[in-house]
ZAKEMAR-616789 format. One record per residue (C-alpha): residue in one letter; x, y, z. Coordinates in steps of 0.02 Angstrom, whole numbers, padded with zeros to 5 digits, always signed. Example, Ala and Ser with C-alpha at 12.3 -4.5 7.8 and 13.67 -1.06 7.14 Angstrom:
2
a+00615-00225+00390 s+00684-00053+00357 
This chain:
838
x+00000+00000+00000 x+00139+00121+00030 x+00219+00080-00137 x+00058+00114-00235 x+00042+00287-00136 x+00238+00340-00172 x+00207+00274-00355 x+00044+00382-00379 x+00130+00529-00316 x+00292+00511-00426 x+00176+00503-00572 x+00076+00654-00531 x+00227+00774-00475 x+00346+00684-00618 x+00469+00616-00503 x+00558+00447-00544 x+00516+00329-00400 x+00632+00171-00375 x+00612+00064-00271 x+00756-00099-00209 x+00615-00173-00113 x+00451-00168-00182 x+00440-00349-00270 x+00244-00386-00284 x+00209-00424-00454 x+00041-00334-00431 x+00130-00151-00435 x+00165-00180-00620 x-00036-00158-00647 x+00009+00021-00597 x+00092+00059-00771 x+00170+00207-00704 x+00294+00266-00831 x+00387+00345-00654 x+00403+00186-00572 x+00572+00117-00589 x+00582-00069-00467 x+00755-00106-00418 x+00732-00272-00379 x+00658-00433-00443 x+00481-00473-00468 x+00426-00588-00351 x+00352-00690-00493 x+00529-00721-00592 x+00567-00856-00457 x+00425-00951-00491 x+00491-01046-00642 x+00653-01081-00493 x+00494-01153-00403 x+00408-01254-00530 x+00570-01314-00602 x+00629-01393-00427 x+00459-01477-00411 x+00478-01556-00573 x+00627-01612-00569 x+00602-01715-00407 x+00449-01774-00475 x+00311-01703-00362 x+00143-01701-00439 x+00076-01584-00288 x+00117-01446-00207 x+00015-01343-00058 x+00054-01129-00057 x+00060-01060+00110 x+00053-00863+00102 x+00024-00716+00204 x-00169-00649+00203 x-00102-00482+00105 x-00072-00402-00053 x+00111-00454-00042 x+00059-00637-00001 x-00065-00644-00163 x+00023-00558-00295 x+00144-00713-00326 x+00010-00856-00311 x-00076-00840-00493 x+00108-00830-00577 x+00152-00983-00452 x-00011-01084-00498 x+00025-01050-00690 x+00201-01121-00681 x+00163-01274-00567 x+00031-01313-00713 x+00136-01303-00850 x+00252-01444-00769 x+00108-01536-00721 x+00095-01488-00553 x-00060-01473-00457 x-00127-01353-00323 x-00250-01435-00233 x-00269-01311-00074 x-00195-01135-00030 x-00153-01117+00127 x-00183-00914+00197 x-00133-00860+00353 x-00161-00683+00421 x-00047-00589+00499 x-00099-00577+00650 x-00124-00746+00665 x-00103-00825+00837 x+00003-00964+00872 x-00155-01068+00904 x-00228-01042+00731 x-00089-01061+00654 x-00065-01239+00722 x-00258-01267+00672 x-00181-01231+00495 x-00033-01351+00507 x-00141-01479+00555 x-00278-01463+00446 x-00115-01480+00301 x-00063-01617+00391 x-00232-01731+00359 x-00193-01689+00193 x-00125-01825+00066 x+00004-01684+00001 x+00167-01663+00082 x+00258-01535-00024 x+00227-01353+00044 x+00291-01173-00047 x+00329-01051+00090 x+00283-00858+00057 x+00277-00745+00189 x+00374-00597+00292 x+00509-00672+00394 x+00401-00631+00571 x+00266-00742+00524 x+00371-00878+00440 x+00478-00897+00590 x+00319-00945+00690 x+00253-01049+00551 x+00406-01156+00550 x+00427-01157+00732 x+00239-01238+00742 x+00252-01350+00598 x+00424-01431+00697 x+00329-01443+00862 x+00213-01547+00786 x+00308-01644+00690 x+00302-01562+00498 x+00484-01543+00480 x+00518-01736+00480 x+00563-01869+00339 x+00435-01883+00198 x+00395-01675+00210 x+00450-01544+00086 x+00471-01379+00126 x+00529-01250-00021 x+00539-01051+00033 x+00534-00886-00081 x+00686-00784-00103 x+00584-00681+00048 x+00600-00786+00170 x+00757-00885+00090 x+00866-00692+00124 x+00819-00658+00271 x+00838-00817+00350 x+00994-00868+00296 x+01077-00703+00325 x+01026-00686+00489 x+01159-00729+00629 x+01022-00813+00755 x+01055-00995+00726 x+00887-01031+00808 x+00796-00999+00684 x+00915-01106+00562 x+00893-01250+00665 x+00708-01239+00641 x+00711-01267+00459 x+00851-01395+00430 x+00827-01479+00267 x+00735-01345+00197 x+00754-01287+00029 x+00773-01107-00050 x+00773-00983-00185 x+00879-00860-00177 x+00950-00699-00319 x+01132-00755-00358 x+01266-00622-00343 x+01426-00661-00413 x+01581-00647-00310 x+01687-00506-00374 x+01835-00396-00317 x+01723-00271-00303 x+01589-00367-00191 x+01732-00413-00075 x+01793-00255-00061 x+01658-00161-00025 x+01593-00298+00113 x+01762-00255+00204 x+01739-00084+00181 x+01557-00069+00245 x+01585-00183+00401 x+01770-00068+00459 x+01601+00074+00427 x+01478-00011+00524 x+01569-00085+00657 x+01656+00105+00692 x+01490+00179+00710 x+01368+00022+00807 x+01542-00074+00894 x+01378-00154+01007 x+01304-00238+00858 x+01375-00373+00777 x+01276-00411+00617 x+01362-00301+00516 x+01325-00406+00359 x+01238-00344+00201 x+01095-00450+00136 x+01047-00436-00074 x+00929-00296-00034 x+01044-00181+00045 x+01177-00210-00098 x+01031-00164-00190 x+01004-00005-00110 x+01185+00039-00147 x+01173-00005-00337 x+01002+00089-00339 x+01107+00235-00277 x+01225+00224-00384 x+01119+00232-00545 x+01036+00396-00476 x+01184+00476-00440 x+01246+00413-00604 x+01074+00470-00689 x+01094+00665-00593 x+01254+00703-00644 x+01189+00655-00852 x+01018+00760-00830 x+01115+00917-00765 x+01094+00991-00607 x+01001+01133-00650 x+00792+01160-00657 x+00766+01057-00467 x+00609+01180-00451 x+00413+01123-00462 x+00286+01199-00571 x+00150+01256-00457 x-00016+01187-00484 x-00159+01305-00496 x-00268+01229-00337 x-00406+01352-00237 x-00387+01417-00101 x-00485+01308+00009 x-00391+01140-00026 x-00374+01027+00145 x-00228+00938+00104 x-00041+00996+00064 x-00059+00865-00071 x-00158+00957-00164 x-00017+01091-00169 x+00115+00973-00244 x+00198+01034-00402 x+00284+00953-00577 x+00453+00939-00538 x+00551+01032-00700 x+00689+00921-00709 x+00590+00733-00663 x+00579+00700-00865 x+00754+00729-00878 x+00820+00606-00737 x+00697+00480-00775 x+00787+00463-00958 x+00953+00470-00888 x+00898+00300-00778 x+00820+00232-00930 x+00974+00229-01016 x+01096+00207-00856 x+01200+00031-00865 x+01362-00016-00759 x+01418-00159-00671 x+01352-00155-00505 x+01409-00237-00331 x+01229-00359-00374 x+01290-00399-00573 x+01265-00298-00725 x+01133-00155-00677 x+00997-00112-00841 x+00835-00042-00830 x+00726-00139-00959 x+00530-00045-00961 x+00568-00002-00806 x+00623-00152-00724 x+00785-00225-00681 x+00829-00389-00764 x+00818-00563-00688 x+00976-00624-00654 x+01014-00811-00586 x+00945-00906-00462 x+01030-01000-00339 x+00939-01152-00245 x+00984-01170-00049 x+00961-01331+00078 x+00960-01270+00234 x+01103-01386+00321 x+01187-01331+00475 x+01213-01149+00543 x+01174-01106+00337 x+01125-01127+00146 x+01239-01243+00067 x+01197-01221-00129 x+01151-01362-00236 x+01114-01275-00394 x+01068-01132-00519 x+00906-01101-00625 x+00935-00963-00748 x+00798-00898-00889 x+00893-00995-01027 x+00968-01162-00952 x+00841-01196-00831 x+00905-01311-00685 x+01087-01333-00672 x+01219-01398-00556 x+01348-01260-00616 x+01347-01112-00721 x+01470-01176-00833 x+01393-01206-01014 x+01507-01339-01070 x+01444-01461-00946 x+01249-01385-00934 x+01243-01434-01131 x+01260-01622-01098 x+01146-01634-00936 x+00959-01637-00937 x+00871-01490-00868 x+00733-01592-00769 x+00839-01720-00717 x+00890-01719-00532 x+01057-01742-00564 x+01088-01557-00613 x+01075-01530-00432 x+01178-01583-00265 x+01144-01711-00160 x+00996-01642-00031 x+00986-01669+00134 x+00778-01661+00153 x+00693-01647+00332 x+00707-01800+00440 x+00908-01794+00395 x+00882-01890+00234 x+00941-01885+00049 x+00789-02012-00001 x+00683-01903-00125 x+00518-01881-00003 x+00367-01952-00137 x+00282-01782-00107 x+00128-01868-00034 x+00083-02004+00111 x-00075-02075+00180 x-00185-01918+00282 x-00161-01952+00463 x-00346-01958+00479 x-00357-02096+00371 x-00254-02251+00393 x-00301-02356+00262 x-00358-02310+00086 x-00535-02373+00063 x-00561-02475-00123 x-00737-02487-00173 x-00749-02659-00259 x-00909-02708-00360 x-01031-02846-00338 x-01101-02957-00463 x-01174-03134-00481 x-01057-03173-00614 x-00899-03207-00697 x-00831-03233-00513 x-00633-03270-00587 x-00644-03082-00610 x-00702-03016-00459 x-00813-03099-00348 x-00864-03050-00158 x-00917-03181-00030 x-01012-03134+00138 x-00980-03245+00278 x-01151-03241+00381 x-01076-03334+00517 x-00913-03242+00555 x-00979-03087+00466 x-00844-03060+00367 x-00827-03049+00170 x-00702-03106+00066 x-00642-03016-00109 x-00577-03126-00245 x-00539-03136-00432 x-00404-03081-00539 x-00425-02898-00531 x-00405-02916-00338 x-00244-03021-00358 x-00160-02883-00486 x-00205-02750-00377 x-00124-02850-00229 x+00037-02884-00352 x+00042-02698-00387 x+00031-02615-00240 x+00166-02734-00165 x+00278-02660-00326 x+00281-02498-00252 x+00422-02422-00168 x+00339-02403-00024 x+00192-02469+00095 x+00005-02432+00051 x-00114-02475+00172 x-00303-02526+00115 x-00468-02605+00148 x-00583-02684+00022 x-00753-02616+00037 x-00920-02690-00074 x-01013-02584-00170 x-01178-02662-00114 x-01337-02612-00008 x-01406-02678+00155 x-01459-02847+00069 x-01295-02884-00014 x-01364-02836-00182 x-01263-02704-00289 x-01283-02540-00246 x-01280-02455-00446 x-01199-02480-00601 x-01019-02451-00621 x-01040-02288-00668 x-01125-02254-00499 x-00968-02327-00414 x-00848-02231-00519 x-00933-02073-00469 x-00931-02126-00280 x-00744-02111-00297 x-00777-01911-00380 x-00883-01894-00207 x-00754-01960-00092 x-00846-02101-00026 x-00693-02224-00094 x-00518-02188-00103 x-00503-02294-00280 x-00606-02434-00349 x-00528-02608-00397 x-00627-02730-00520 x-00674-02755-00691 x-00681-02562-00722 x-00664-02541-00917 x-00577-02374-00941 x-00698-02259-01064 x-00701-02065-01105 x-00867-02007-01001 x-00803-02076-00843 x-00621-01989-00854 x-00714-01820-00861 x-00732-01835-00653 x-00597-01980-00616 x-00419-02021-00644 x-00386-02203-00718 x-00202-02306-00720 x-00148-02375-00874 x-00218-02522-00912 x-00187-02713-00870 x-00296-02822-00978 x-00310-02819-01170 x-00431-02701-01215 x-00582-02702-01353 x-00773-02756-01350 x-00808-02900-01498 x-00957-03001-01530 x-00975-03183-01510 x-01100-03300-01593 x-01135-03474-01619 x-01037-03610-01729 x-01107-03738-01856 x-01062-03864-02003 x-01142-03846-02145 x-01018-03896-02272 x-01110-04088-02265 x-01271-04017-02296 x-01193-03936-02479 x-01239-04001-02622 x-01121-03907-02727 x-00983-03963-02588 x-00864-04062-02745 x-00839-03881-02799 x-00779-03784-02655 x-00593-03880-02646 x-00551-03761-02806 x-00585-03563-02829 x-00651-03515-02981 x-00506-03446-03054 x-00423-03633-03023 x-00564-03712-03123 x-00578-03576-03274 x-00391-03594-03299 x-00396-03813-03281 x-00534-03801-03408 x-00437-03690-03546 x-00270-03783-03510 x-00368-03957-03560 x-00435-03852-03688 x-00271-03782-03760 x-00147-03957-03744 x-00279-04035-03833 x-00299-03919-03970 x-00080-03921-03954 x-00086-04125-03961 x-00203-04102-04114 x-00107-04003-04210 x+00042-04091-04194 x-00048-04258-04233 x-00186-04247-04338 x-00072-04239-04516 x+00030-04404-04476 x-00108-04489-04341 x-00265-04567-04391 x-00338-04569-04223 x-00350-04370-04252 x-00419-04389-04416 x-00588-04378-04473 x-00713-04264-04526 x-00722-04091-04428 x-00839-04129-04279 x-00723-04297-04265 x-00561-04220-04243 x-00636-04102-04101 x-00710-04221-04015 x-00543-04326-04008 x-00451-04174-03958 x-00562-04144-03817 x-00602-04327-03756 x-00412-04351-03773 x-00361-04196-03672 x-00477-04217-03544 x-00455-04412-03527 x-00298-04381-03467 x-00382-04321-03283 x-00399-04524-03230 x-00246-04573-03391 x-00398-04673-03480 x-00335-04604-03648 x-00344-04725-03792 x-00262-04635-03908 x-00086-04665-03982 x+00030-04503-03994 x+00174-04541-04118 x+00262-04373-04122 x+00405-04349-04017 x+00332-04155-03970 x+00157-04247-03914 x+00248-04349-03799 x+00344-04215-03732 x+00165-04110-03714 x+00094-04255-03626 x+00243-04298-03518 x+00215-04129-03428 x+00046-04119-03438 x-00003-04296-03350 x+00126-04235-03202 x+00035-04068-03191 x-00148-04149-03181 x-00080-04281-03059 x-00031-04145-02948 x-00184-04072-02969 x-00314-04196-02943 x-00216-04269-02798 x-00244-04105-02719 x-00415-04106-02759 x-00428-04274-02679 x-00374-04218-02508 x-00443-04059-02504 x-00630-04120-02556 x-00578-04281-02430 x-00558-04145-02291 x-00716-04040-02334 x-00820-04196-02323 x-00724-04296-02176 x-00695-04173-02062 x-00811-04075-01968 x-00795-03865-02058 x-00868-03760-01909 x-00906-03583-01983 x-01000-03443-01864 x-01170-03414-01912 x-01140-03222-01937 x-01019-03123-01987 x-01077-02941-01997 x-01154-02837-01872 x-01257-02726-02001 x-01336-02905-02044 x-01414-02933-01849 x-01441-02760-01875 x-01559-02762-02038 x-01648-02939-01986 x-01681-02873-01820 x-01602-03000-01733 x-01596-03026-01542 x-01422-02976-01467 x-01359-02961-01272 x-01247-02885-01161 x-01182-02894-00994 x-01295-02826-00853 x-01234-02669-00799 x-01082-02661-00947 x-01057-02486-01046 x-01076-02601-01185 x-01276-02560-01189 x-01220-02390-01258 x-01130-02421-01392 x-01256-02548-01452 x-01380-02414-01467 x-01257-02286-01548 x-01215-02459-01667 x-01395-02437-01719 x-01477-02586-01628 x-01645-02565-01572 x-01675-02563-01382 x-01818-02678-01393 x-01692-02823-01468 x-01581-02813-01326 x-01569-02941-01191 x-01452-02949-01037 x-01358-03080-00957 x-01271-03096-00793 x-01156-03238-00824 x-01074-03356-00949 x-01205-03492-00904 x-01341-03368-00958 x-01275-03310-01084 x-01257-03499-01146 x-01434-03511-01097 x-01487-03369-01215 x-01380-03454-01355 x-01484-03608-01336 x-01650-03546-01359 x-01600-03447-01531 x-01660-03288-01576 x-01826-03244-01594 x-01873-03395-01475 x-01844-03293-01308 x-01655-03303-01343 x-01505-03218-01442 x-01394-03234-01623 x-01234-03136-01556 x-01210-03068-01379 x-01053-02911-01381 x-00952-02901-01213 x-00766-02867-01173 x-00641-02976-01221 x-00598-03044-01044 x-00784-03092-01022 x-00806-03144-01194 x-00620-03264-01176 x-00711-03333-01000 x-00881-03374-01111 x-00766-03455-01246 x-00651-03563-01121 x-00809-03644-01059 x-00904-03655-01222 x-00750-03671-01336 x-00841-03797-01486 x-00992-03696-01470 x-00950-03522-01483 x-00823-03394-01573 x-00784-03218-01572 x-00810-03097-01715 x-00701-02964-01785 x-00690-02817-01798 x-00645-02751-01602 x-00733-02585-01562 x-00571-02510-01467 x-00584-02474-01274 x-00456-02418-01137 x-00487-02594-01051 x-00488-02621-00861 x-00394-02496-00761 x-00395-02445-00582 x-00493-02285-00519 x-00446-02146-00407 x-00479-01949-00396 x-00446-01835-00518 x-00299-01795-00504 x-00225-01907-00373 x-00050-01924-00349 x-00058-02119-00352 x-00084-02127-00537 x+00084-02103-00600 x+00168-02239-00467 x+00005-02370-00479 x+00025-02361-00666 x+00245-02398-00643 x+00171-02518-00538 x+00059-02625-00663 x+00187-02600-00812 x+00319-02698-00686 x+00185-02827-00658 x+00127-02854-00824 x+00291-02872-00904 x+00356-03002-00773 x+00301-03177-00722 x+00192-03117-00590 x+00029-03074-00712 x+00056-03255-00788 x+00045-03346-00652 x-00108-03223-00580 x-00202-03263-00770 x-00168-03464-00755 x-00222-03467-00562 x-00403-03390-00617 x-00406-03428-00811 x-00305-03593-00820 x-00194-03676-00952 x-00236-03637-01128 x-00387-03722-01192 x-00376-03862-01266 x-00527-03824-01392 x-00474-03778-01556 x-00433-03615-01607 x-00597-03517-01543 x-00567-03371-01675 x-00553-03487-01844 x-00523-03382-02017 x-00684-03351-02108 x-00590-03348-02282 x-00609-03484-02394 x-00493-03639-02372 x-00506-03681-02543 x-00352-03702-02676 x-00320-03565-02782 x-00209-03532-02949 x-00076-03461-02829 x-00039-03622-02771 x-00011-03687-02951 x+00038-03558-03052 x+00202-03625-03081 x+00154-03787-03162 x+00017-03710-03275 x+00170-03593-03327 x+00281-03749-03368 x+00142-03844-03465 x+00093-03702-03554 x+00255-03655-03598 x+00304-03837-03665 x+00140-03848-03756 x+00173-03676-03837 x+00363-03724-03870 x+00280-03887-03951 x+00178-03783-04075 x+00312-03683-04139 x+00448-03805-04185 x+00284-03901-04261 x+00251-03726-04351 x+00432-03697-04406 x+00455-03879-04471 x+00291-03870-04580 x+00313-03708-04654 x+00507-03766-04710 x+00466-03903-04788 x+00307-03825-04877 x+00412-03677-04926 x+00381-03709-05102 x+00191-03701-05098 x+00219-03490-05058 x+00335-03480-05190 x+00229-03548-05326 x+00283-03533-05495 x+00112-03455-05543 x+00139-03274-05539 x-00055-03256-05578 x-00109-03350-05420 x-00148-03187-05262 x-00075-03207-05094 x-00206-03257-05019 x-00256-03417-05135 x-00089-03462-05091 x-00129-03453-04908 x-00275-03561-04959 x-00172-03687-05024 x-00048-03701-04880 x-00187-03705-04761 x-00268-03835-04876 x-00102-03951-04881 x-00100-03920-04660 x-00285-03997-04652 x-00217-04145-04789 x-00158-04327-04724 x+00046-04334-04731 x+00057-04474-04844 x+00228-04472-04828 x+00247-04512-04662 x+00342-04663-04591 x+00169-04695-04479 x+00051-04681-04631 x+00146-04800-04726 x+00210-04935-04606 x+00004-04941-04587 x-00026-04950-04757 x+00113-05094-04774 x+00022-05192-04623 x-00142-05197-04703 x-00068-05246-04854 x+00032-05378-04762 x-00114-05439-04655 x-00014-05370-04520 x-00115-05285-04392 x-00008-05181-04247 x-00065-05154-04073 x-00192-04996-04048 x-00090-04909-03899 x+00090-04928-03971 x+00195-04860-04121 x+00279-04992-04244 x+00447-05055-04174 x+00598-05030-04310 x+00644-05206-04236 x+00515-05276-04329 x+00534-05183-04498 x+00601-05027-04590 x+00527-04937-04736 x+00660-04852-04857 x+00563-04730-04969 x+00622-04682-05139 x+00560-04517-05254 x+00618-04509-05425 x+00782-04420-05484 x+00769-04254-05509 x+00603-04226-05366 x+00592-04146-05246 x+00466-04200-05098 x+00387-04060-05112 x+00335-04084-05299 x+00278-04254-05253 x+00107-04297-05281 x+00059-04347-05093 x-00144-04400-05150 x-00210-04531-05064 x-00232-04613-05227 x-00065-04650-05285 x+00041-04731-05195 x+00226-04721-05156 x+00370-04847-05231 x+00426-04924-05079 x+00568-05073-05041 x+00516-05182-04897 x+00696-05253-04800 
């Protein structure tokens, strides 16, 4: 109050006001162009503050301020920067200052039931020393407390020579403005105490704290700032006031010469005994801090925070730059109260409350969950289930003891008290300390409470029945091939017999015949070869080869066939009975749920009708449900989490699967209060369960071995063979087939060469296409098959039907004229060829 006075009267007379001590933030909302502050804002040590907080890990921390304007001005910058390191404030603590020692100690101990045990000190040094006197009495100053003090209270402490009050906050920490040692520090020091102890030889503090070395630096730039504005013009303007003014106020002038020196101290800068001295908008720049620990009969430092490097052990910027600036090792070792360097947790169990109180919910079903038994005759109940056992496993992973106490969420009767919604919000309304069970972790429920990560797999799927109907196919013989595997079989029989035909039907008179003849051969031939029943005889060398590969391709090929079909109709194909959800949706079938289960929700945002939805309170009803079908009082699909739906399924394995998709959920997690500071180390907790052997042995105590059923989630795809599988060999037979054609090709058109170069020069292209393709349709006379045949039946030989004439047996020596070629010969079927039997 007496700064904003001075400062109102500097700016109406003109005079510069500056002021070493003044260091509430809320005298910048004066914007007094007049006011020059000396000192540091009490909210530049706040990022100090939050930075120490976060690098030790506190979640929490508790202000306790004096009940004034000084008190207040630093708490919104301090609440700001404990947010911003995620940091929360869940009580202020205001004491007036006339407090008595009685209500101060109501104030201690109303902190003390409190679950938060890291406290930010702000207050003038008369009313801290109380404060920490009280809070030592009554035991606040021991191991597991955190005590952290503004650059306030952390001056005039620790530059006091009464050691009393030092011993009352051992272990302490502080923030205090760094000065740097200089010649000219040291010097001066000597120099003032030779003054001090000349003129006051009775006292003996003769030491300066920051603020007086302030006052001499604030000196110095005014004395510095007079001698640049001149001398001259000290007068005040009168102001024109009547006569009849009550106050001398009202008489007070505009000094002449205030503009001047208020420039000069604008643009004043030296090295001062507190560090370089600059006036930036009227404010003096924030130089280092330096964090304290009370130890002994002083501060011992541990560290620096400055603007730029944040947390630091030194001020050296070689080694700052490979250092992390929230890690605690950028700080001494600190002795905390209680005479320990153990890192207090920042929070313990309230005194008023021994054990934490879990709400745990009760159900009728799925018991290897959670399940609670009441003990009529000993009155006691029992809590079970493997939610109970993790939560046992986890909070004997933490560093420290937890106490607790199971309590059921239930009514008079034993019957549940509300869904788990309702329990979740008893933990919002402090009725439970946390809830353990199978809480799934979704969105509206985090709006009022804090969940830990999560230790089950998460997701809601549907399951539905299982049937074969693969026996009850008619069409069953065509599902071990795709279609693409039977298109290309039937144009590959197609093409080798069209290959064999072309190759044969010249020199082969099983291939000859009139048009409808030949194609029937070619087919009946190709396809013959499926079960090798072909009676045909193939007496080119390029057929054989053809054949060769093409038997070994279709042997492959209807073996696989074989077993595949043999495995369709032997064993047993079980297929779900549905697949989609928009398909229950659109025939209106019958669905359920779990009673009490989110799950009812997103049915209805799923577009399911409320009036098809049935509940179920267990895996034997929802079996039960199953049975009757839907539409008959029962269900086609029931949608639940996947550690119910894996219980349903290791009881009902050969009856039931489960159903891609997963709608995505958080899974089960713990609950606790927003914002609780057991979060963080509950969830360290259940990652060092979960990844160890400790969560497979709690799964096969309460869900056993794995099943023995057959995979409950079987693939819905077909299972029939495909042309991937045989590709290659259709490549390799078509290939040979093709190769087959063209050496047939290249061979005919050589040796009927002539027949395009006919000596008619009248006779077009294209009747001499005609004629080659005429001679391609014609018998070969001239072959060795044609007229070994012809020299049988003249013979009364007759060969066997299935095999080509053995040169053993004869050889045929053809002769053409002198001076013919064989391609002039006459090949009609008439005349026949001079031949010399050996």
């Amino acid at each position: 109050m007496q700064a904003n006075f001075v400062i109102d009267l500097g700016e109406k007379a003109q005079v510069p006001i500056i002021s070493f001590s003044a260091t509430s933030p809320s005298l910048t909302s004066i914007r007094s162009s007049y006011f020059l502050r000396a000192t540091q804002n009490d909210s530049a040590q706040v990022n100090a503050i939050s930075a120490i907080v976060q690098a030790f890990g506190w979640r929490e921390a508790v202000p306790i301020y004096i009940d004034n304007e000084y008190g207040e001005g630093i708490i919104p910058y301090l609440t700001d920067a404990l947010q911003e390191v995620d940091a929360r404030v869940p009580y202020r603590s205001v004491i007036s200052p006339s407090a008595t020692d009685d209500q101060i100690v109501e104030e201690l101990y109303k902190l003390k039931t409190m679950q938060t045990r890291v406290f930010i000190v702000h207050m003038y040094r008369s009313l801290g020393t109380r404060l920490f006197t009280k809070a030592k009495e009554i035991g606040m100053m021991s191991e597991g407390y955190v005590w952290i003090m503004t650059d306030g209270l952390s001056v005039d402490f620790l530059s006091s020579p009464n050691h009393s009050v030092t011993d009352t906050i051992q272990g302490v920490l502080g923030i205090k403005p760094y000065v740097p040692r200089t010649k000219e520090l040291e010097y001066f020091r000597a120099r003032w105490k030779r003054k001090f102890l000349r003129d006051k030889p009775n006292k003996i503090d003769a030491e300066l704290n920051i603020y007086g070395l302030l006052a001499y630096d604030a000196t110095t730039a005014l004395a510095l700032a007079v001698e640049k504005a001149g001398t001259t013009n000290f007068g005040f303007q009168k102001a024109n006031v009547s006569s009849n003014s009550s106050t001398d106020l009202a008489t007070l002038g505009i000094s002449l010469n205030g503009p001047n020196i208020l420039r000069a101290l604008s643009t004043t800068s030296f090295k001062g005994l507190t560090g370089d001295y600059l006036f930036v908008d009227g404010q003096l720049q924030s130089p280092a801090f330096q964090i304290v620990n009370v130890n002994g009969n002083g501060g011992r430092r541990i560290g620096f925070w400055t603007p730029t490097e944040g947390l630091v052990k030194t001020l050296n910027p070689r080694i700052n730059k490979r250092m992390n600036s929230t890690a605690t090792s950028r700080v001494s070792t600190v002795i905390f109260p209680g005479d320990t360097t153990a890192v207090p947790k920042g929070w313990e169990i309230p005194t008023n409350e021994k054990k934490l109180k879990i709400g745990v919910p009760v159900k009728d079903g799925f018991s290897e969950l959670v399940a609670v038994t009441k003990d009529p005759g000993s009155n006691t109940t029992t809590f079970t289930g493997f939610c109970i056992d993790v939560f046992d496993a986890v909070v004997k992973a933490l560093p420290y003891a937890l106490p607790y106490e199971y309590i059921p969420f239930a009514n008079s009767d034993g019957e549940p008290a509300g869904t788990y919604n309702d329990l979740a919000y008893q933990v919002y309304l402090k009725n439970y300390d946390a809830v353990v069970g199978d809480i799934t972790i979704v969105y509206n429920r985090s709006l009022y409470i804090d969940y830990t990560l999560p230790f089950t797999e998460s997701g809601v799927s549907m399951i539905v029945p299982i049937a074969d109907n693969n026996s009850k196919n008619a069409w069953v013989f065509m599902k071990p091939l795709t279609w693409d595997l039977w298109v290309t079989s039937f144009l590959f029989f197609v093409f080798i017999g069209f290959a064999v035909w072309v190759i044969e039907h010249r020199i082969n008179d099983d291939f000859r015949g009139s048009a409808s003849d030949q194609a029937g051969t070619s087919f009946w031939f190709s396809f013959s070869t499926m079960v090798f029943a072909q009676r045909e005889r193939v007496v080119s060398n390029l057929s054989r080869a053809v054949i060769i590969i093409w038997c070994f391709v279709v042997l492959i090929l209807t073996q696989s066939y074989t077993a595949s079909l043999a495995s369709l109709l032997t064993v047993e194909q079980l297929q779900p009975t549905v697949t989609d959800v928009r398909e229950l949706i659109k025939k209106g079938e019958y669905v359920g749920y779990q009673k009490g289960s989110f799950v009812l929700g997103l049915l209805l945002d799923l577009g399911f009708d409320k009036s098809t939805l049935m509940v179920y309170s267990s895996a034997e009803e929802c079996h039960h449900l199953f049975s009757k079908g839907s539409g008959n009082g029962g269900i086609a699909a029931a949608f639940d989490e996947l550690a119910f739906i894996k219980l349903i399924l290791s009881r009902y394995c050969s009856k039931y699967t489960m159903i891609d998709p997963k709608f995505k959920t958080g899974g089960f997690g713990f609950v606790f209060p927003k914002g609780s500071p057991l979060v963080p180390d509950i969830s360290r907790a259940i990652l060092n369960v979960t990844e160890g052997d400790k969560m497979k042995q709690i799964e096969g105590a309460w869900f056993g071995k794995k099943s023995t059923c057959p995979d409950s989630s079987p693939s819905i795809s077909s299972n029939s063979l495909s042309l991937k599988s045989f590709w290659g060999l259709f490549l390799i037979a078509g290939l040979a087939a093709l190769l087959a054609l063209i050496i047939f090709v290249v061979m005919f058109v050589y040796r009927e060469r002539n027949v395009l170069r006919s000596s008619d020069s009248t006779a077009s292209i294209w009747s001499r296409i005609e004629n080659f393709f005429r001679i391609f349709i014609q018998r070969d006379s001239t072959s060795s098959t044609f007229r070994q045949s012809d020299l049988k039946d003249r013979n009364g030989i007759s060969l066997p039907p299935m095999c080509a004439p053995s040169p053993s047996d004869y050889s045929v020596h053809t002769e053409y004229p002198a001076n013919r070629s064989s391609a002039s010969y006459d090949s009609s079927p008439n005349r026949e060829a001079p031949q010399e039997v050996v």
